[in-house]
C-alpha positions in Angstrom: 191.4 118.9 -17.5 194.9 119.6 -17.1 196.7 121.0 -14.7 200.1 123.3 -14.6 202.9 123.6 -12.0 200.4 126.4 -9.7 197.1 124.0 -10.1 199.4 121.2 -7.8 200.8 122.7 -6.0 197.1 124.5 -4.6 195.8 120.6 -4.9 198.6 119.9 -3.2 197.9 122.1 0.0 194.7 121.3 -0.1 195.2 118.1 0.6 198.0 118.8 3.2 195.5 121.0 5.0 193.2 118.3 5.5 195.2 115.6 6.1 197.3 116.7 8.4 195.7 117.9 11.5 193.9 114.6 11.4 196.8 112.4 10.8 198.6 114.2 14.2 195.2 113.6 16.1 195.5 110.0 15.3 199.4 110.1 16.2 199.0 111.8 18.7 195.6 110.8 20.3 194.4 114.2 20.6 190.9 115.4 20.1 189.9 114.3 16.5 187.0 117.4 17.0 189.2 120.2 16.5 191.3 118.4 14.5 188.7 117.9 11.9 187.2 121.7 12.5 191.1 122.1 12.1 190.3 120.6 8.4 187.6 122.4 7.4 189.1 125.8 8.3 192.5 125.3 6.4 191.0 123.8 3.6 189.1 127.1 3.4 191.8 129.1 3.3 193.1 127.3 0.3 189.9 127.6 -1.0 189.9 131.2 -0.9 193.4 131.4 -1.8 193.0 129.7 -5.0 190.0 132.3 -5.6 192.4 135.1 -5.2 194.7 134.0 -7.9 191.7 133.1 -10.2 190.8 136.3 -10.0 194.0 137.4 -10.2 194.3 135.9 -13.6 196.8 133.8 -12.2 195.1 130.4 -12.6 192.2 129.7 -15.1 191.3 125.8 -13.5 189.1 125.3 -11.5 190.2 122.3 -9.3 187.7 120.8 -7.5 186.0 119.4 -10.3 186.4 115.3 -9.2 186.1 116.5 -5.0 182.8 118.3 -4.7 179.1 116.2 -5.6 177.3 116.0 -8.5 173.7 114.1 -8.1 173.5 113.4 -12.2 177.3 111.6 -11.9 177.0 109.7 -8.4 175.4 106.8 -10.2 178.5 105.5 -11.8 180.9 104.6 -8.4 183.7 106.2 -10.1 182.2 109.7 -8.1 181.0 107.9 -4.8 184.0 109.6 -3.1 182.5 113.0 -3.3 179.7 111.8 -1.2 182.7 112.5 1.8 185.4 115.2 0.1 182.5 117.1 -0.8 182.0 117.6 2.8 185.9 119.3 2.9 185.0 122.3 0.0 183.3 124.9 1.1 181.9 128.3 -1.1 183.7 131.6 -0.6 180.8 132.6 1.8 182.9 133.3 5.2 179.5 132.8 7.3 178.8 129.5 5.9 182.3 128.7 6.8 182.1 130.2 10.4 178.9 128.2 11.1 180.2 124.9 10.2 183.0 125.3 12.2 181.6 126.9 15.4 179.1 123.6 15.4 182.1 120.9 15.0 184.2 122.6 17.6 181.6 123.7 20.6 179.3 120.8 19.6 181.7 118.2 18.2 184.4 118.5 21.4 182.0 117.4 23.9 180.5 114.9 21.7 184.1 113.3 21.1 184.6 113.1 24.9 181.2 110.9 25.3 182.0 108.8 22.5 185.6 108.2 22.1 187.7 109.3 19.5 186.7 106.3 16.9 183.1 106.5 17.8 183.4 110.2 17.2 184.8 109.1 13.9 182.2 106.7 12.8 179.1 109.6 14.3 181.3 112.7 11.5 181.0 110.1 8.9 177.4 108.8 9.1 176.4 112.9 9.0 178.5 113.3 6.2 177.1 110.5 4.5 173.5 110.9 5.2 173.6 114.2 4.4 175.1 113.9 1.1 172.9 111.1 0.1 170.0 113.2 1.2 170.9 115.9 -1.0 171.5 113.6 -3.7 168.0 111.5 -3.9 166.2 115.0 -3.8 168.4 116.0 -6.9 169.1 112.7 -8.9 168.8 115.0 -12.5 170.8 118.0 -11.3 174.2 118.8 -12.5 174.6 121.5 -10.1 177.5 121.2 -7.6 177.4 120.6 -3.4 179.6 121.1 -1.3 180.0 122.0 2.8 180.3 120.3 6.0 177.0 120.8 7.2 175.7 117.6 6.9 178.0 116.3 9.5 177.3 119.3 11.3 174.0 119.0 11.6 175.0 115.4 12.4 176.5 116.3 15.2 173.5 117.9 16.6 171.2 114.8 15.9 173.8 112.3 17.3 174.1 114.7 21.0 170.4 114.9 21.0 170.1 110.9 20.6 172.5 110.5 23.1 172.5 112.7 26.0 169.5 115.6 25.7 170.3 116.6 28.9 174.0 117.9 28.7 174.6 121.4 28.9 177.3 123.3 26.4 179.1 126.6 25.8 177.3 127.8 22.6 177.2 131.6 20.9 173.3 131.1 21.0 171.5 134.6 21.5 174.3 134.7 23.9 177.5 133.3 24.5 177.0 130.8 27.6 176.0 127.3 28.3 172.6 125.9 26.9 170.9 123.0 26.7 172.0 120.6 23.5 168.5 119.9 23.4 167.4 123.9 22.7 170.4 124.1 20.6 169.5 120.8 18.3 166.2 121.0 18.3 166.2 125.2 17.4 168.9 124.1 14.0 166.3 121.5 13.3 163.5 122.8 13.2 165.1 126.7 11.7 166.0 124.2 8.8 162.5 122.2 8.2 161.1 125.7 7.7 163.5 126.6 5.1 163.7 123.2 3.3 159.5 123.8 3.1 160.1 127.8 1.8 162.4 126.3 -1.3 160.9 123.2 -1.7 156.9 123.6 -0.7 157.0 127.0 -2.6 159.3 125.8 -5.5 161.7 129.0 -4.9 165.5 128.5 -4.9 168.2 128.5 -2.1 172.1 128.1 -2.4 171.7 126.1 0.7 171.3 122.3 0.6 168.7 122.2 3.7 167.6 118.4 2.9 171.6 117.6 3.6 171.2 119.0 6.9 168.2 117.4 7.3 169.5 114.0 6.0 172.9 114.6 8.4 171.1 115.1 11.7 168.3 112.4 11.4 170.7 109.8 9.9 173.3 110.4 12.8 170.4 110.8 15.3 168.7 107.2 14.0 172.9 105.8 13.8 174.3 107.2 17.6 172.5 104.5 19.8 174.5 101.7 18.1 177.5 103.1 17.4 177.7 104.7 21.4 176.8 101.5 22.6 179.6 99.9 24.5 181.2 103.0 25.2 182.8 104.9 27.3 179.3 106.6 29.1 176.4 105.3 28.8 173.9 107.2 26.8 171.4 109.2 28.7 173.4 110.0 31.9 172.8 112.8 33.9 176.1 114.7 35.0 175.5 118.3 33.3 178.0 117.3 30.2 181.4 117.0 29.8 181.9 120.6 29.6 180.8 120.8 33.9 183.3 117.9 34.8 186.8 116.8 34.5 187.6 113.6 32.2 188.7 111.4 35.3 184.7 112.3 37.3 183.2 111.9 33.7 184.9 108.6 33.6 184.2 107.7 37.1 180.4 108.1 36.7 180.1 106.4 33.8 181.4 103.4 35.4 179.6 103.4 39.0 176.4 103.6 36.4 177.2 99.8 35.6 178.6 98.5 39.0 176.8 95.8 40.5 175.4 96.8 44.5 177.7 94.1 46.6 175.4 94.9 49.7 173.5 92.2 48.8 175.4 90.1 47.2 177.9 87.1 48.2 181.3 86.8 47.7 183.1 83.6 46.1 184.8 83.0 49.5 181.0 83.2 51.4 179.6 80.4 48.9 180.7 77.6 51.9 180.3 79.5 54.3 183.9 79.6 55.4 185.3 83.6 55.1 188.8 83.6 55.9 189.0 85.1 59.1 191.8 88.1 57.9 189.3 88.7 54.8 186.1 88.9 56.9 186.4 92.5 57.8 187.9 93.7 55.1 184.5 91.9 52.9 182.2 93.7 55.0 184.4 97.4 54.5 183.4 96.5 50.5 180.3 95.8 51.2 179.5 98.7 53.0 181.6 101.0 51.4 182.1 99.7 47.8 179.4 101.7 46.1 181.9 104.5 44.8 184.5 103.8 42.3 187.6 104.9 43.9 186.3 103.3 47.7 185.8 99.6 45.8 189.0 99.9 44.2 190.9 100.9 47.5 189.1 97.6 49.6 189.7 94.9 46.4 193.4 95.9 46.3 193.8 95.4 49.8 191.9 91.7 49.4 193.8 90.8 46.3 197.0 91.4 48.5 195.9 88.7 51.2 193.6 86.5 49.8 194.1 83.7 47.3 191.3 81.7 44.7 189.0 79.6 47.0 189.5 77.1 43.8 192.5 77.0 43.3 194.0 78.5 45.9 196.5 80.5 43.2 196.9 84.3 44.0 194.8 86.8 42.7 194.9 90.3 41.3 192.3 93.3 40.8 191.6 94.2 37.3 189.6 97.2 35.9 186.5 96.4 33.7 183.8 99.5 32.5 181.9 98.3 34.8 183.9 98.5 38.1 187.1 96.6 39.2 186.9 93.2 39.8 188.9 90.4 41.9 190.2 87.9 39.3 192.1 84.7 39.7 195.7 84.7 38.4 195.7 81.5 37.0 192.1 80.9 35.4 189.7 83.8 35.4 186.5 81.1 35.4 187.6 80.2 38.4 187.1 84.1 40.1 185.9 87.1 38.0 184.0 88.6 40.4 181.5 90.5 40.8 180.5 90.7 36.7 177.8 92.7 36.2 174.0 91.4 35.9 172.2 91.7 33.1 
């Protein structure tokens, strides 16, 4: 198809209004979330722009022709792209829009603060793929365009429900105020399994691509426990979500989760038998006192001031690990690295 001076330069926003709220979130380390929701939104509004001058007579292409998926096409890997730009395009239906981005924003923000901004990453992706491959299977012979975001909406959902049911978020459900992302999931879920059985199981029709959703949220559901694991909270804790407690608590917890209980256990300089009598209380304080984070950092710093590597006899320093600080010898950590949690 060709394209004239007002077809690129509507391409051309387009791709500007994706591109670049996600190119300052990765600048700028700020929350990819609303920086994708960001996305979605502007590339709307181009969207809908590009309507009005169709209709307007002022354009005649429509240019989304090599962005959104086709099932019959994705077999050559010339089209695999649109399994993930589809996912960008949206229809001129306002709701549809509104939905998607009221999920990746009140849903997606929390999410990113469990996981980390490229584990967020990786979790938006596997919806958007599943989903779109979902949709695809179930239509290998149709010629009939997709596009949306759901799928990594409804990704989102599954990969909070895998992760941490418990967690509690602002959501316009019945009404606007904190529910349960298990209710919330598990209500979108099932709402679409009865719809995907009223077009498929009754052979009607739907503009909506319910087995994407479907696709989106089981996919990321089945993906979340290996792509959260390793990060930044463990999956399953209980501390009402992210939306009840600051980042620096949220990261606090998620560490005293893996510390190892030093009440029972000995320290390097206690293997001989011979504590250095300046260290002997301050052992003991951590001992007794180490179980929060911020009371077993205070105690090590003051050890790695006055004690030294019962090897070696170097100095040593306290480092920070996810799961707790830890006394570590300057000159060879196998020498001290302690405590390290047990597996």
């Amino acid at each position: 198809m060709s394209f004239g001076a007002a077809e690129w330069a509507i391409l051309g926003m387009w791709f500007i209004a994706i591109l670049a709220p996600l190119g300052f979130a990765i600048r700028h380390q700020t929350s990819l979330a609303l920086s994708l929701t960001l996305s979605v939104l502007l590339g709307s509004i181009v969207q809908l722009l590009w309507s009005i001058l169709y209709n307007s007579g002022l354009l005649s292409t429509w240019l989304w022709h090599d962005f959104v998926l086709v099932p019959s096409r994705t077999t050559e890997p010339m089209w695999w792209h649109t399994i993930f730009t589809s996912g960008f395009l949206h229809s001129n239906d306002v709701m549809h829009v509104l939905g998607n981005t009221i999920i990746l924003a009140l849903v997606g923000i929390p999410l990113e603060q469990r996981l980390g901004m490229r584990r967020y990453a990786l979790v938006y992706t596997a919806g958007l793929f599943f989903g779109s491959t979902a949709w695809m299977l179930m239509n290998l012979d149709s010629s009939r365009p997709a596009l949306g975001a759901s799928g990594a909406a409804f990704g989102l959902l599954g990969a909070y429900l895998a992760g941490w049911p418990k967690d509690e978020i602002p959501f316009p459900f019945i009404l606007i105020r904190k529910w349960p992302i298990t209710l919330i999931a598990l209500v979108y879920f099932g709402l679409e399994i009865l719809r995907a059985y009223s077009t498929i199981g009754l052979h009607q029709t739907s503009d909506v691509a319910h087995m994407a959703h479907l696709g989106g949220f089981l996919g990321a559901y089945i993906c979340l426990p290996l792509i959260a694991k390793g990060g930044p909270v463990p999956l399953g804790i209980e501390d009402g979500g992210p939306s009840l407690i600051n980042s620096i608590q949220s990261k606090n917890m998620a560490i005293r989760s893996k510390m190892v209980d030093l009440s029972t256990l000995e320290s390097p300089w206690e293997v001989d038998g011979t504590i250095p009598k300046h260290l002997r209380e301050l052992l003991s304080k951590l001992k007794q006192e180490g179980d929060e984070v911020e009371t077993r950092l205070a105690w090590m710093e003051q050890i790695s001031y006055l004690a030294f590597c019962p090897i070696c006899e170097q100095q040593i320093v306290m480092t920070e690990h996810s799961d707790g600080p830890r006394l570590t010898c300057m000159e060879n950590a196998s020498h001290l690295d302690w405590p390290k949690a047990i597996d």
